[in-house]
Each structure stands twice: as structure tokens, then as C-alpha cells.
TORDRENMI-796935 format. One record per atom (N, C-alpha, C, O, CB): x, y, z. Coordinates in steps of 0.02 Angstrom, whole numbers, plus 50000, padded with zeros to 5 digits. Last residue first. Glycine has a CB too. Example, Ala and Ser with C-alpha at 12.3 -4.5 7.8 and 13.67 -1.06 7.14 Angstrom:
BEGIN
506424988850354506844994750357506455000250394506705005750402507044997050286506604971650390506154977550390506604983550390507124983450423505654977650452
END
This chain:
BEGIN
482134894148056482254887848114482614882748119482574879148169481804884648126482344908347996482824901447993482724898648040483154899348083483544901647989480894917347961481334916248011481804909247993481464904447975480904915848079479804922047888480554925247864481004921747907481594922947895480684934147873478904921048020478844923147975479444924147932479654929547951478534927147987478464920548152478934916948142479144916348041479444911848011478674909848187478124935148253477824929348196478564927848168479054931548162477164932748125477494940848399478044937848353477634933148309477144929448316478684933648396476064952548440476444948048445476984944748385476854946248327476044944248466475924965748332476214963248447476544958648456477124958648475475604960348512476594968948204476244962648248476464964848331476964965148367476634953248221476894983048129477004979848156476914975148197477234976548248477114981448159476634997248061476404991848016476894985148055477274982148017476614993847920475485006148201476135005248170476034998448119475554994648126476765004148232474365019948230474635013348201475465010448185475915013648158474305013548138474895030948393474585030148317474875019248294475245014948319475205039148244475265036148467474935030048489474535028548420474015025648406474435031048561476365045148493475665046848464474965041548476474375042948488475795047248385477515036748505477345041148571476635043548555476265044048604477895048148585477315033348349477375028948412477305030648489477065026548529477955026648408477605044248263476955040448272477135035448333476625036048367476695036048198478415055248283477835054948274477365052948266476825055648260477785055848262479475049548367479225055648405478615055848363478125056648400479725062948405479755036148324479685037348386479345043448399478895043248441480255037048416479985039148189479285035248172479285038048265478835042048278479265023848135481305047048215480725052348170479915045748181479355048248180481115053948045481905037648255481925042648287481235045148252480685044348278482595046548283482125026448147481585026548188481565031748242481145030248284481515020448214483255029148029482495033048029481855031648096481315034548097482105030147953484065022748109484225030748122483455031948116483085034348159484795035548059483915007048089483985011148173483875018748157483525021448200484885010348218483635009447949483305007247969483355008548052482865010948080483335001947940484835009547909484595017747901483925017647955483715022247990484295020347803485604998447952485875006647992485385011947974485375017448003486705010147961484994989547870484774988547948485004996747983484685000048024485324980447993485534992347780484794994047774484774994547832484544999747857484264989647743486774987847760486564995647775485784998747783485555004447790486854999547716486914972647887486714977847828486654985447829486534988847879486104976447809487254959047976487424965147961487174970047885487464968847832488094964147965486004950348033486714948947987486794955047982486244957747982486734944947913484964946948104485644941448153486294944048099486864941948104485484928948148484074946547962484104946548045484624943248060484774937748037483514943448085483574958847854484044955047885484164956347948484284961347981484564955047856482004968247828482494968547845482944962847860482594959847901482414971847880481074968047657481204964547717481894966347759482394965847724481184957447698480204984247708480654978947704480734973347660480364974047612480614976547750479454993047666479924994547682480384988447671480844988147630479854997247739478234989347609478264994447606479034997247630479205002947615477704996247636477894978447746477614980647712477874988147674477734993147706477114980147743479454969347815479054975747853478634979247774479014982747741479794983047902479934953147871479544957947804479244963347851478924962747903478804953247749481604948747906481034951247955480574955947896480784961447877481414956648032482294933347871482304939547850481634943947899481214940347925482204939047761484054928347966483304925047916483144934547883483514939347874482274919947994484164919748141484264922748068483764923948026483184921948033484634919148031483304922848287483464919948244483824924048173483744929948158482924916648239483324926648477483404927248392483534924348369483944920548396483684930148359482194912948526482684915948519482854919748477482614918248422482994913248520480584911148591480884910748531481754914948542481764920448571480294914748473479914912548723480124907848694480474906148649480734900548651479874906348686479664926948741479844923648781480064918248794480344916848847479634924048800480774932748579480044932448618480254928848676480844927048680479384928448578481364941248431481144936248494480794938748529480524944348529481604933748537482364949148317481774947448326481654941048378481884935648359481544946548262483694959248266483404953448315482744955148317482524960848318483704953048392484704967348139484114966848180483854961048209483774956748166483664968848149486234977248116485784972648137485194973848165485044978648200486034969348174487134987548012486664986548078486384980248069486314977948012486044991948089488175000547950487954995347954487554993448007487564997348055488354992347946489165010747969488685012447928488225005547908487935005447854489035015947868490235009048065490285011447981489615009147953489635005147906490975007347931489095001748169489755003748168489905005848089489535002648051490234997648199488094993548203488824989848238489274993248201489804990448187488974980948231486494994748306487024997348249487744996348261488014997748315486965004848238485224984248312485704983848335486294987748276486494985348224485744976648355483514987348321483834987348277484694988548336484724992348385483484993348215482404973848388483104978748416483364980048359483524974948327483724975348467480844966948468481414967348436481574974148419481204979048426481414963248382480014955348561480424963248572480834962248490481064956948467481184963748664478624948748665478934951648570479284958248592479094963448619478114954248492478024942948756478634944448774478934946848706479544946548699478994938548808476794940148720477314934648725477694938148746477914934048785477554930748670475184943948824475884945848778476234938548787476134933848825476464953448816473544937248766474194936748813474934939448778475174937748724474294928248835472034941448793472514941248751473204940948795473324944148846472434947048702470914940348885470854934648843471594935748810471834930248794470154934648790470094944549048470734948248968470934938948956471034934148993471914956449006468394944449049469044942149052469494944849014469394947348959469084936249041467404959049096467544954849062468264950349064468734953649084467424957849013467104971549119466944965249191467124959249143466894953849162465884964349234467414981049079466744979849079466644974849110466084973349131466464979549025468754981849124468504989449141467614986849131467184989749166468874997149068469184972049023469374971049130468894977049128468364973949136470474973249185469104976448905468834972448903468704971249000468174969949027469214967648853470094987648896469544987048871468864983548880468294985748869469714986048835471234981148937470984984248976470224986148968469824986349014471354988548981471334971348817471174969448885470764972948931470244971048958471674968748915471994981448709471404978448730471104973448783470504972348777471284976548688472924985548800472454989548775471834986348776471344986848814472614991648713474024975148809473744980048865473034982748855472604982048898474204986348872474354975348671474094969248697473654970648757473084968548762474644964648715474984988948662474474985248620474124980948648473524982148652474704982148571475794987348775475314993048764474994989948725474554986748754475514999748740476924979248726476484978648778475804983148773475274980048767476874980148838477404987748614476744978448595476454977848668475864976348676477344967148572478004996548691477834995648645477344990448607476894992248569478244996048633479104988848770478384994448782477874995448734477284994748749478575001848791479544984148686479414980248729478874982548757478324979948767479874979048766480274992948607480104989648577479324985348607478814983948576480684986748566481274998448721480555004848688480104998048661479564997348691480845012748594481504986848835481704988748789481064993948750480464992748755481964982548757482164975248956481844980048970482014985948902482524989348907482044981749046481734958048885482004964848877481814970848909481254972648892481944966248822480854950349009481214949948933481364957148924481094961548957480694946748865480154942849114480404940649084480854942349021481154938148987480084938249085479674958349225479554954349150480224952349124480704955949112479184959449087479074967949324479514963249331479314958349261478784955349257479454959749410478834987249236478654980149259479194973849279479754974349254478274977549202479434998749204479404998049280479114990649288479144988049344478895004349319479774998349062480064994449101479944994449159480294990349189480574994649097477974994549005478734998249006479114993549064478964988449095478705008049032476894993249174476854993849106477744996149083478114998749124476195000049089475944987549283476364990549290476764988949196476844983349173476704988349367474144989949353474544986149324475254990349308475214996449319474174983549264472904985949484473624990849462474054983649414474204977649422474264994749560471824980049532471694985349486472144990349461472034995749434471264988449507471974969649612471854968149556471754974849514471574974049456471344963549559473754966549683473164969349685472874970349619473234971749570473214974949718474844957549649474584960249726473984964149728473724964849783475094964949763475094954749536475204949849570474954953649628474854949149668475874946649567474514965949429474984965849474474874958949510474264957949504474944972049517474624962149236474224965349298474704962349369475134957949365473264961849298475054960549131475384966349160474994969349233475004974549266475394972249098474734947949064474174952049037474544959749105474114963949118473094946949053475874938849036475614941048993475134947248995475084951148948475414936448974476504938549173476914941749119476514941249047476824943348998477664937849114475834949249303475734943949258476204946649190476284952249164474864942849244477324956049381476474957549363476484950649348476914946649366476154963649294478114967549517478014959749482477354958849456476854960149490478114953349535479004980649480478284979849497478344971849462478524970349405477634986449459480684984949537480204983349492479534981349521479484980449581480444978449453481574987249632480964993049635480464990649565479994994049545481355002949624482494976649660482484980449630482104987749600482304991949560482544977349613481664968749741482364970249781482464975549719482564980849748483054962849796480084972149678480374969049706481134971249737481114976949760480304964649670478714983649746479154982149699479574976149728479514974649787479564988449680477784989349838477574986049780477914983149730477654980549681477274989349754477914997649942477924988349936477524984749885477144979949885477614984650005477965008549927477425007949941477324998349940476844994549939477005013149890479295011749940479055015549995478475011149995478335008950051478945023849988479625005649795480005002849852479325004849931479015000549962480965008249855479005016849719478825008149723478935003049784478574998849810479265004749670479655028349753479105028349767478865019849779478635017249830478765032549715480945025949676480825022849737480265022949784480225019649835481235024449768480745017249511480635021649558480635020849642480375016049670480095023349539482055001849484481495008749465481335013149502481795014449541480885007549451483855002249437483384999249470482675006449454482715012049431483714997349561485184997649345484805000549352484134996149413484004990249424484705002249281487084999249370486264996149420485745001949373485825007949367486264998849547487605007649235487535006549308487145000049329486944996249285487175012649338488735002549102488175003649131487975001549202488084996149228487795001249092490075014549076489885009449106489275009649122489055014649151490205008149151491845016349018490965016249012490705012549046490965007049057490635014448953493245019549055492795015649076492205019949068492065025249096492945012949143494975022249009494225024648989493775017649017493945011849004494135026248889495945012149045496175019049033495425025749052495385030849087496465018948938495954998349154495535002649099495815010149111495905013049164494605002349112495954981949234495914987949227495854990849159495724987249110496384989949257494864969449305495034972949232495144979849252494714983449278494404972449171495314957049410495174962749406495274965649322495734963649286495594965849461494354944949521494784946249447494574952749452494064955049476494584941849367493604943849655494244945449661494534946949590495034950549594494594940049698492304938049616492834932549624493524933949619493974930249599492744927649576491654950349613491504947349681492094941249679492344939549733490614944149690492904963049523492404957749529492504954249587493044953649616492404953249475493244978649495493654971349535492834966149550492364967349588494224974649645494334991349383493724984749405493654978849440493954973849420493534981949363495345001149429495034994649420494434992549424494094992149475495234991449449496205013749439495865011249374495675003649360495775000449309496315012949319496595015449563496975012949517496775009849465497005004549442497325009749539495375024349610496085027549619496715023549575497205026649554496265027349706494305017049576494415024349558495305025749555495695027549510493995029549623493775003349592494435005249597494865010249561495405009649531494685000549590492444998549601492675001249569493215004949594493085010349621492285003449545491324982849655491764989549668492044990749590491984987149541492484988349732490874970349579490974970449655491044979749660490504981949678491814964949684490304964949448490684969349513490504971249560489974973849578490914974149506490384947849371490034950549406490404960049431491014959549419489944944449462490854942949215491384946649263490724950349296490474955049266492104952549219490384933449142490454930649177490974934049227491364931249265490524925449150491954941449003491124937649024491214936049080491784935849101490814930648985492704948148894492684946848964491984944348984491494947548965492864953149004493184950848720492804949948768492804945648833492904939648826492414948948742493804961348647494114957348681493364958048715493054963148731494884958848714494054966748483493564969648538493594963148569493434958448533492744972848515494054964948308494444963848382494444969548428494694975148420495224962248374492994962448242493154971548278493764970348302494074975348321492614975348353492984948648269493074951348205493444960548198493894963148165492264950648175492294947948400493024944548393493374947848322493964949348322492934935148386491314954248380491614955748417492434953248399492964956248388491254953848473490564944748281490904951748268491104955348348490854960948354490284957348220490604933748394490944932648330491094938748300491684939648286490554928548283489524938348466490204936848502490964936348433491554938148432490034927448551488344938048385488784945248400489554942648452490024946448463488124952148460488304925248374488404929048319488714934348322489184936248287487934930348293488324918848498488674916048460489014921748402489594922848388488244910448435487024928848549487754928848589488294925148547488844927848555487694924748667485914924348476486274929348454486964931548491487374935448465485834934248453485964910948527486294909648429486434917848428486914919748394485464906248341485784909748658486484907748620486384909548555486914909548524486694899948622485424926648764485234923348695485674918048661486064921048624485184928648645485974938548777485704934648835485484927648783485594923048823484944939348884487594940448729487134942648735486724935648771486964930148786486964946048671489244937248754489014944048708488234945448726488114951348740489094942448612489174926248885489294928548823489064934948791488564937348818489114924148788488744926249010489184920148995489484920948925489944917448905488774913148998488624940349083488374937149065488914931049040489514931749053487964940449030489214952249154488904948249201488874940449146489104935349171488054952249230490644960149038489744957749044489704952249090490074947449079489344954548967491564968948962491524969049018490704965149018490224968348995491704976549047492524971948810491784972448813491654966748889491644960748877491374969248723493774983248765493634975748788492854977848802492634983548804494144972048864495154989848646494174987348667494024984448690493964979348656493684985248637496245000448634496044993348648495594992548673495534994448731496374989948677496975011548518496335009348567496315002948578496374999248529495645010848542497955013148428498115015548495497515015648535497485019448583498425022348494497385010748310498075007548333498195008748412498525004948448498715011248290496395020048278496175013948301496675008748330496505003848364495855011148250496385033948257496735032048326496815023448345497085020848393496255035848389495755040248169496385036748133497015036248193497625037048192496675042148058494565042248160495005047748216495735046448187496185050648183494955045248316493695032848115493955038948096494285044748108494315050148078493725040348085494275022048217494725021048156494295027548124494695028948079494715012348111493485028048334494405026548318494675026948260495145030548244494665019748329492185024748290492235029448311493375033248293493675037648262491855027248394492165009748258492245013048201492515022048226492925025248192491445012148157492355006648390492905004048335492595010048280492955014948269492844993948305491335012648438491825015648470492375012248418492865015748407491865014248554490185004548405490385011948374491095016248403491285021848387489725017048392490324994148469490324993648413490645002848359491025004948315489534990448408490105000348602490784995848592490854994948508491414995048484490714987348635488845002948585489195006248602490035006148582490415010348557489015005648656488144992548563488144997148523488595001348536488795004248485487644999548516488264985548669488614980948628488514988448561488904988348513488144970848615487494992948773488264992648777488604989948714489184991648703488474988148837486234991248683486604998748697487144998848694487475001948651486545001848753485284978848699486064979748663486434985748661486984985348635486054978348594484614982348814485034978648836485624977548768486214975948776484634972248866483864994448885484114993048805484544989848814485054992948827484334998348756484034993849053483374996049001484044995648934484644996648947482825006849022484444978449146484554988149121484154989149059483994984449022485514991249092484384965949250484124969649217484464975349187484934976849224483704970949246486094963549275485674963349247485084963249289485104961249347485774959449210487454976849301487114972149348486574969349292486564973549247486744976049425488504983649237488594982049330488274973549332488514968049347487914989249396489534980949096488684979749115488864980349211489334977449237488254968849079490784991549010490634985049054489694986249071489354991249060491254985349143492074993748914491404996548926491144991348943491174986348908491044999948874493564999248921493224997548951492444997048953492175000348997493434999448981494965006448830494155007948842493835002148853493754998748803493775011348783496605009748840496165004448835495495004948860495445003648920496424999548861496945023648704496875020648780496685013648770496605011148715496285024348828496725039448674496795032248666496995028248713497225030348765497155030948622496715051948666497135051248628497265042648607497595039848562497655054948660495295063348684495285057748722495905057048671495815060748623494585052248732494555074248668495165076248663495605070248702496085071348739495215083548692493085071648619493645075248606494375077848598494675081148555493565076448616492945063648749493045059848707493445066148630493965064748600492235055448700492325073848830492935068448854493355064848789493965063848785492535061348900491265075748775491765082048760492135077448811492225081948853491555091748777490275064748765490575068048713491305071648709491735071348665490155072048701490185061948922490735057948893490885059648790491335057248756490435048648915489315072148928489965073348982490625070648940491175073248925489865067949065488335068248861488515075348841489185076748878489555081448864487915080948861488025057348918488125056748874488465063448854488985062548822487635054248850487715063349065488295057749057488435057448970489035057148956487985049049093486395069549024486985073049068487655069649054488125073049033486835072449152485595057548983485775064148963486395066848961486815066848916485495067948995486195043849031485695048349060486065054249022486655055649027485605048749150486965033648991486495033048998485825037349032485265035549050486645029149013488315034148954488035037648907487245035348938486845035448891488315035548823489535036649090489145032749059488635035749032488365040149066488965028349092491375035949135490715039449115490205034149104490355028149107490785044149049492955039449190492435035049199491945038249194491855043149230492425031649251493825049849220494035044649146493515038749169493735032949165495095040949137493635057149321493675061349270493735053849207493635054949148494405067849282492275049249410493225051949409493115052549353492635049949324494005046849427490765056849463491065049349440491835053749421491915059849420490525044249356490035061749613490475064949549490725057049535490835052649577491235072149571489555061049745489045058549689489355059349629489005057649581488365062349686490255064049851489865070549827489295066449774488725068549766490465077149780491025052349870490505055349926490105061949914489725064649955490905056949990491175048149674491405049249774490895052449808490405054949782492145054949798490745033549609490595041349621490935041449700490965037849750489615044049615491055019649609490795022449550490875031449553491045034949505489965019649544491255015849755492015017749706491755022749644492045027949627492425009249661490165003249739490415006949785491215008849746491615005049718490385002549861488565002949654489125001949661489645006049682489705011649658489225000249620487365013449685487335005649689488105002749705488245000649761487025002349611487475025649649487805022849698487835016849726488175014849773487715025449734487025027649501487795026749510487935023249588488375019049595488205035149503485755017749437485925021549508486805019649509487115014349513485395017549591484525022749295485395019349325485355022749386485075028149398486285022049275482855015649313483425021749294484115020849308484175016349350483285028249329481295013149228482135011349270482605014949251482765017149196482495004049259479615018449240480095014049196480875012449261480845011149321480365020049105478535020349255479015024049287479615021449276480105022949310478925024549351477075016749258477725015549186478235019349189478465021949137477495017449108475655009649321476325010149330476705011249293476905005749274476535006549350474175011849342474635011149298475125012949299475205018649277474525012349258472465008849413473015013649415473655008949377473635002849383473175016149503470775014249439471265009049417472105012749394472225018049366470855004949344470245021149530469855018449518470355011549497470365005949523469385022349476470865036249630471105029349555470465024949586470245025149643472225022949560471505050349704471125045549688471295042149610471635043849561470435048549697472835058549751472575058549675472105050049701472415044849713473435058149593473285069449902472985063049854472935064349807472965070349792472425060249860474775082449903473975080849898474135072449881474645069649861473465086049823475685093149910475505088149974474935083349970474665080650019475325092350036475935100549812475215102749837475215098849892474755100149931474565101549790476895088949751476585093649729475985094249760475525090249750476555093249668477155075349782477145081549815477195086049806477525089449844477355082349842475655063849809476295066849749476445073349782475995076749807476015068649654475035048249819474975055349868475935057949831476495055349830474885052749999473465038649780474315041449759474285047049806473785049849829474515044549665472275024549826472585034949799473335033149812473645028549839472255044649874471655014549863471625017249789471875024049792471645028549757470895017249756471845008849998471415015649985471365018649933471115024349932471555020350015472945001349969472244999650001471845002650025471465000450068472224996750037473915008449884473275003049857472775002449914472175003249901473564994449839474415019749904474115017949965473735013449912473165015449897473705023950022475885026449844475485022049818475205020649889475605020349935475835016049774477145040749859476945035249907476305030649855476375033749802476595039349992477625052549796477895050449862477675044049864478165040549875477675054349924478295057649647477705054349668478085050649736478605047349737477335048849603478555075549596478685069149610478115063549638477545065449649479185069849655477425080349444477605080049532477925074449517477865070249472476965079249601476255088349354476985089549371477155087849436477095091749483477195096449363474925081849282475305088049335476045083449329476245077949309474885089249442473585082849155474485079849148474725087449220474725093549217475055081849018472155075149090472515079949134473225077749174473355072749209472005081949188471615075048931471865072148984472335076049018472795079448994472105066548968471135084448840470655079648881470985075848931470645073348976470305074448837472185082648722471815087448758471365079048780471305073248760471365095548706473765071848736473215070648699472725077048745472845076948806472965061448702475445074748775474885072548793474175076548761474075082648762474945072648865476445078948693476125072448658475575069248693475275064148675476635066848647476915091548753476715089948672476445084248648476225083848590477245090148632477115087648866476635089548884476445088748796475945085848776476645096448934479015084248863478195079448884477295083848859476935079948827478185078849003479715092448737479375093148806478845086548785478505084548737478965102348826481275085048670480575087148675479995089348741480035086148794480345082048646482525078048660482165081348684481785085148668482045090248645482325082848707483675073048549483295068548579482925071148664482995067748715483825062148580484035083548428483855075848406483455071348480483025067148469484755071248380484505093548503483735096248462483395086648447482825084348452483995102648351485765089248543485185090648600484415091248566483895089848595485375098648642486155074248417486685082548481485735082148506485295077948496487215096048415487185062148342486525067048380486565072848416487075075448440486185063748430488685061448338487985058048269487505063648273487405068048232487415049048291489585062648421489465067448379488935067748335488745072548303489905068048351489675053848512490045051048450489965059248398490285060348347489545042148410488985052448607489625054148629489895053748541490505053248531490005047948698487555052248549487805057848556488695058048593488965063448602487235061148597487145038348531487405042148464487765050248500488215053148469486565043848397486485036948631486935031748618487475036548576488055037748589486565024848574485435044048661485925043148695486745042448693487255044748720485735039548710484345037848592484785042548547485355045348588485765048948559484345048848516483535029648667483965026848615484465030348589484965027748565483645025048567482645040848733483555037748770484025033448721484635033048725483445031148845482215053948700482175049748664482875045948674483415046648645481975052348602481455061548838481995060148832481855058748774481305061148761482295056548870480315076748879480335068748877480995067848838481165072648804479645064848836480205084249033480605084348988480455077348952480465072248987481285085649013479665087749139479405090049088479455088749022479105090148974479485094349092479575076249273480135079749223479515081949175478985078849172480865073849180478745067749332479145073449385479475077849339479685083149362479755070249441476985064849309477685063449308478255069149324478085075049327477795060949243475545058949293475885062049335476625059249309476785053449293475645060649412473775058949212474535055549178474715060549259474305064449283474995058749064472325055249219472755058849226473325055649237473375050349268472625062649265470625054749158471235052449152471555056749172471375062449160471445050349099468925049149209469295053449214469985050249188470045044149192469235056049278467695046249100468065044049130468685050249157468815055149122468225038449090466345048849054466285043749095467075041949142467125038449192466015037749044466695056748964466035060548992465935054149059465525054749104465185061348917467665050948872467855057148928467195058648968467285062949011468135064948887467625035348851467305041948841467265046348904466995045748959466595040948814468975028948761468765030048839468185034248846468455039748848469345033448882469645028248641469185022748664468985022848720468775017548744469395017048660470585038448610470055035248586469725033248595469225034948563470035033048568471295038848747470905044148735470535043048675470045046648676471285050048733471825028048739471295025348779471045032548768470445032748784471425021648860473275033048677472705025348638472125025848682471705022548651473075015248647473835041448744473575041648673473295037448656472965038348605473915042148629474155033848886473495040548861473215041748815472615043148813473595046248858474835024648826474465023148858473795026948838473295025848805474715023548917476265031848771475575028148733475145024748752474915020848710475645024348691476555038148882476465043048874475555038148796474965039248782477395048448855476755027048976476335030848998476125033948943475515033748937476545034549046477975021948882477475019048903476735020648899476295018748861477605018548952478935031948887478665027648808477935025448834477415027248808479235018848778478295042249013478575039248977478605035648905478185037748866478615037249006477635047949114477355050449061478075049149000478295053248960477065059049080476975041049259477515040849214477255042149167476715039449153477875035649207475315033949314475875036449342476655034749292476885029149287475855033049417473745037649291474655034349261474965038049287474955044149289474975034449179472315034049341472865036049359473495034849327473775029649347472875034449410470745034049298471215030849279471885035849301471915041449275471095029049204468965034249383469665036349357470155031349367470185026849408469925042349389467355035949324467865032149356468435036649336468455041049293467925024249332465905044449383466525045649345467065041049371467265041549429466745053149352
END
């Protein structure tokens, strides 16, 4: 009986299980998923809840509903990885979990204490600084925002990597429209706070969205690393000393991954797992691969991302498990429905090579959606994928979507 170990019952983990419980025969293999929460998130929908869009029924579900019978799902934190004894040791029960081959998708999480000021010595962030990136924070900065009268709102990046890298720019987007139905929009000032040299990682889509930024008028700051957070006089103070202050500060943390990763020296300064960036296998040992965002990968840490990875993943594994070469290589294919606000949206399409581009993206039966341009298709197109996420995509079911990018509809 071989066994397969996942560790994280995530986007990842969770369509890991569902696809190889097809193609694995239980009479030959053991599977078991581990993860510490019961709870599975739907984090895109995060976004929508300071605004009133989503509330609690829209983006939780229990984990255990989408693991597949036949595969065995415990409940634990996870202490330690001994690769050079193939077992996990979780602390639940104090016990090993033997592996034959083992799978990382413990994805990344914000750490408020990364940055010094963010939270005081209890871990509490100040009453006019939030961030919609964990549950708790999103539901905090709803009922803040209630009775919020206006201000200058701040919504800044700490550090890069962070899992949904247009979130913040969604954020900032919906917060203009958020105002002007409050009929506060005179009395908000928007600036958009980023490590980066522009609106996004990308020039033609950093050109494009820098441009509706400028259009929102929504002030953008770039190329503002931080250093600290200047609780007591509402600053932001970057490593080159510039400071942005702020009435309201959003903000995305440090994210970094599990620290189990760290304990077991498998991650980098960040707790990421460094793999091959096409086939997700570990640079340190040949029978762990690290999947989602707990991987070190060139390109979005994004559902999307997880998403084709797994595909591509799949069949490989398929193929490594009989002694065979993995022949298929991810590109790095992510793409983002981006919502910017009254009822409109964008969509990007790229890869590890390809940039977004303009143009049109054909989805059989649905599309074609517009890329790089604003539409209402593109807004129904972000909302209805809640409902494809919980029932066919965590399912591991088909989707009418390429792993890899096709240059298809695209303006070169």
C-alpha cells in the first residue's frame, strides 16, 4: 500500500484529493489530506464583505464537505516534515503520518507582526487600521466602515509576494464606488500605497490600471517599501524615511507560509517551498512537491494559479508514481477577473512569459470576455464564479478552461 500525504485542505489540497480519487485505486493507495481548520474559506469573497456585497453564508463552508469518501481527512496542526524519514509528525495524538509521497498546499497567510507598529504588544491593530484579508479583519473593517464619515483612506501592499495580487487594486476600486453611494465621495481621498514601480506587476497592465486609477482619481504612490507603522500619528514611514499619512489604512500584511515549513527547512526566508517551476517538485527532495500558494513560483500567488497547477500536476503525477518522466510543464497561466467598481470589471490573462494583454478571452458558451477593458460582463463574470468555486472547481470537476495560456483573442 503506498501513501500519499497532503498536507492543507485548501484550493489546492482540497483539488488534489478530488482528482486522484479518480485515478488512484484505493485498494493500492492510501490518501490522507491534514489540515488545522475545519473551516474552508472562499478568500476572494473577502473582498466584497466590508462593502456589504457578501456576508458569512457567501464565503464558508465546512472543509470536510468536499473531501471525496475514501480519503482520510484529520484535524491537526502540523508540527514538523522529517523528509529523511518520509513522515509528518501533527499534534493531534503527538503522532507520525508516514508518506510514500507527500504534498504541500498550506498556502500563505498575512502576518500582522511582520511589521513593527501594525498591532500592539497584545496583537490588536488601532482602531482606524484594518485589513480585509482574513475573515475576522474583513467583518471588523465592515462595521468600521458603517459609521466611517470620510477621510483620507490609505490602502497600501507591506511586502511582495501576497496571495490575490489584484485584491488591493479591487479594493481601492470599490471603495470609489463604495463613497459615491454613500454620497461621501467629496469627503474621501484615495491613495493606492505599492512596493511596486506602478499599479501592477506587469507594464501594459500597470499602464492600463494606473490610468483608471488616475480616472477614479485615486492618487497613486509607488516604489513606497515599509518600514513601520506610525500608530500613534497615523503614518506610514518607508525604509527611505517618506511618509504617507492616513485617516483609514487598509492594508495588506507580509504574507509568508506555514511555519511548520520553516521548522522543517524546507522553505525559503519566507516559509515558501522552492520547487521546479514547471513540474512543482521540490528542489530538495524527490518525492515532495509543494502546490497553491505554499510553492516558491514565479507568478501570481492566485485560486486561478492553483488551479491549472493541479491540472498540469496531475498528470505528471500519474505518470512519476509509474517510474515514468513528467513530460508536461506549467507555464505559469493565471488569470483574474479584476472588479473596478459600479458594476463593471476586468479580465487579465498571462503567463510566465506573456504579459497581460488586451483583446478578447473566448470562454465556450459564455464568452468572449474583454481583456485589459472594463465591462459589465466582466462584473457578472467575477460574482458568478463563487457558485463555479464551491461547485465545480474545489470538486475537481471539469472546467471549460486550458491549463495552459493560449494566445487566442489576444492583441500582440
Amino acid at each position: 500500500m503506498r501513501k500519499l500525504l497532503v498536507l492543507g485542505a485548501g484550493t489546492a489540497g482540497t483539488m488534489v484529493v478530488n482528482k486522484l480519487s479518480h485515478h488512484l485505486n484505493g485498494g493500492e493507495w492510501e490518501i490522507t489530506i491534514v489540515d488545522q481548520d475545519e473551516t474552508h474559506y472562499y478568500q476572494p469573497g473577502f473582498l466584497f464583505i466590508p462593502f456589504g456585497i457578501y456576508g458569512r453564508n457567501d464565503v464558508i463552508k465546512a472543509k470536510r464537505d468536499f473531501i471525496p469518501s475514501g480519503i482520510k481527512m484529520i484535524t491537526s496542526e502540523i508540527e514538523l516534515v522529517d523528509p529523511e524519514n518520509n513522515r509528518v509528525k501533527i499534534v493531534e495524538g503527538d503522532r507520525w503520518l508516514d508518506y510514500d509521497y507527500l504534498v504541500i498546499a498550506t498556502g500563505t497567510h498575512p502576518r500582522l507582526e511582520e511589521t513593527p507598529g501594525l498591532t500592539d504588544e497584545d496583537g490588536n491593530m488601532p482602531d482606524n487600521v484594518h485589513t480585509f484579508y482574513t475573515y475576522e479583519g474583513a467583518l471588523r473593517l465592515q462595521k468600521f466602515l458603517r459609521s466611517w464619515k470620510g477621510g483620507k483612506l490609505v490602502m497600501n501592499i507591506m511586502e511582495m509576494p501576497f496571495k490575490c495580487p489584484v485584491a488591493p487594486l479591487e479594493f481601492i476600486f470599490l471603495a470609489d464606488w463604495w463613497a459615491s453611494e454613500q454620497g461621501i465621495r467629496d469627503e474621501v481621498e484615495l491613495h493606492y500605497v505599492t512596493p511596486l514601480p506602478g499599479a501592477f506587476t506587469k507594464p501594459i497592465a500597470s499602464r492600463a490600471l494606473g490610468g483608471m486609477l488616475d480616472e477614479k482619481k485615486i492618487h497613486l504612490v509607488s516604489d513606497f517599501v515599509v518600514e513601520s507603522v506610525d500608530a500613534e500619528n497615523n503614518k506610514l514611514i518607508a525604509f527611505d524615511e517618506e511618509e504617507v499619512d492616513y485617516d483609514l489604512l487598509v492594508t495588506v500584511p507580509v504574507n509568508m507560509g506555514a511555519d511548520f515549513v520553516a521548522r522543517s527547512g524546507l522553505g525559503n526566508e519566507l516559509n515558501h517551498v522552492p520547487v521546479d517551476k514547471g513540474t512543482f517538485l521540490s528542489t530538495q527532495y524527490d518525492n515532495i512537491f509543494a502546490l497553491g500558494d505554499a510553492a516558491d513560483l514565479p507568478t501570481s500567488k492566485a485560486g486561478s494559479v492553483a488551479h491549472f497547477a493541479v491540472e498540469v500536476w496531475l498528470e505528471n503525477f500519474l505518470r512519476y508514481v509509474d517510474g515514468l518522466d513528467m513530460v508536461e510543464r506549467f507555464d505559469g497561466h493565471a488569470n483574474c477577473f479584476i472588479e473596478s467598481g459600479h458594476g463593471k470589471g476586468l479580465l487579465i490573462d498571462f503567463n510566465y512569459d506573456t504579459e497581460p494583454l488586451p483583446g478578447k478571452y473566448p470562454l465556450p458558451g459564455v464568452g468572449p470576455f474583454s481583456l485589459l477593458q472594463e465591462s459589465e460582463m466582466n462584473h457578472w463574470g467575477k460574482m458568478m464564479f463563487r457558485w463555479i468555486y464551491w461547485n465545480v472547481l474545489l470538486k475537481g470537476k471539469e472546467m471549460p478552461v486550458t491549463a495552459h495560456m493560449t494566445m487566442a483573442g489576444k492583441w500582440s
